[in-house]
N, C-alpha and C positions, 0 to 999 in steps of 0.2 A: 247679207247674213250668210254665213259661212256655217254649209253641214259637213259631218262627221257622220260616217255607218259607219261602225265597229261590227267586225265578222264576229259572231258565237260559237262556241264548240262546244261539243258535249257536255264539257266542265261547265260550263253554264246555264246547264236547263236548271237548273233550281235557281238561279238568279231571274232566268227570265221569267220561270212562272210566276215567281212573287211580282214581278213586274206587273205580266199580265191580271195575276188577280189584282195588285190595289187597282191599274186602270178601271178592271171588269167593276167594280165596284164605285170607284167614282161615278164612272158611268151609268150607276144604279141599274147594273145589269148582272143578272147571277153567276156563278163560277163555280166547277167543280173539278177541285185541285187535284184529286188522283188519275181523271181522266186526261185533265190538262199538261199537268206532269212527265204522263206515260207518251202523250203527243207530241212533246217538245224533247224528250229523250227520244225520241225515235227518229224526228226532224234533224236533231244535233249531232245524231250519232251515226248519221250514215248520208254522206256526199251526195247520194243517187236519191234521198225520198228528198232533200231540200237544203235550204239556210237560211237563218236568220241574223240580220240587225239589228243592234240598236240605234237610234239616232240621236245627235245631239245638234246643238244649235250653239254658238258660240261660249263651248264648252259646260253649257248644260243639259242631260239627259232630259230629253220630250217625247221619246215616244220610240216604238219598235217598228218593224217589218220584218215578216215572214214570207217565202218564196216557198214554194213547195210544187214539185215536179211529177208529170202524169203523160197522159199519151191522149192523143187525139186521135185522127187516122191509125189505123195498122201503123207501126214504125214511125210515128210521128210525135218528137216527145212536148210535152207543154207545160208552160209553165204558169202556176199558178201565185196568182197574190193572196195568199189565205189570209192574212191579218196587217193594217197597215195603222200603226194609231199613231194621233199624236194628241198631245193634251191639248185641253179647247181652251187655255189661254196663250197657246201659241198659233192655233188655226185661224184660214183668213189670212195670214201672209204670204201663200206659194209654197209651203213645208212641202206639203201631201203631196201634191203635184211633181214637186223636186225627187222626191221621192220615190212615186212612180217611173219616173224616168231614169233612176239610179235602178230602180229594177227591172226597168225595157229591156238597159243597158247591159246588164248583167245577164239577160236572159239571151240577147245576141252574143256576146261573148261566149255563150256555152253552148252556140250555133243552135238555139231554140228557137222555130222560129213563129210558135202560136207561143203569144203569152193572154193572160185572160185577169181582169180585175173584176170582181162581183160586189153588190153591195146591196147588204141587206135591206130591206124595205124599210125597216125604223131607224136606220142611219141615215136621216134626211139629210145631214150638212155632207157624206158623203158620195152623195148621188151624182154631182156635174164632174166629179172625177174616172169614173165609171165607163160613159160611154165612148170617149177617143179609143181607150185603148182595148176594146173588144174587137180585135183585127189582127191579122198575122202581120207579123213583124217581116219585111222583103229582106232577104236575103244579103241584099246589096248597099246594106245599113249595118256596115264595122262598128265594134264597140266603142263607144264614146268616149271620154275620158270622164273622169270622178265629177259628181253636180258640185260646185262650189257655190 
């Protein structure tokens, strides 16, 4: 199966939010679009708080990823996996996972070398993704080339 991350820009935070809310909703989880909105403009509109994906799977849209950057140590910057969905009738085949690893990838390339994946406690199918990558990234791991 063949992915696609398509980079977002600014022009696109009202695409993504609507994204975001129908998931937040499938998901039978709540959504509050002006807060959401204002977070994804801010994400989009400036290189240094983050970027976002979307992803697709042989050529159809399943799901985003959000990276969003911060600091750990004094002078140490890191990168955060804020959101990473994909729709659960494509979960279960290695997306997520692929996934993750397009954003390890990406976080080395931008010489970051703590990246961090968190997961909520009631996102149970996304817990065994979670724990690998809560570890700095060594130095002496070049950017990968694109997950296919």
């Amino acid at each position: 199966m063949s992915l696609t991350f398509t980079l977002l820009s600014a022009e696109d935070a009202e695409r993504l939010s609507g994204l975001v809310e129908r998931w937040h909703l499938a998901e039978g989880q709540g959504f509050d679009g002006p807060a959401a909105r204002q977070y994804l403009h801010r994400v989009l509109g400036n290189d240094r708080s983050g970027h976002a994906w979307t992803i697709s799977c042989e050529g159809i849209e399943i799901g985003y990823a959000i990276l969003t950057f911060g600091s750990g140590l004094p002078g140490e910057p890191k990168a955060y996996v804020s959101a990473l969905y994909v729709a659960p009738e494509w979960r279960g085949k290695g997306l997520g996972r692929r996934t993750q690893l397009f954003l390890a990838d990406v976080a080395r390339w931008l010489q970051i070398r703590l990246f961090a994946f968190e997961v909520e406690s009631e996102r149970k199918h996304a817990r065994p993704f979670a724990r690998p990558f809560r570890r700095s990234i060594p130095t002496s791991i070049h950017f990968g080339s694109a997950v296919a």
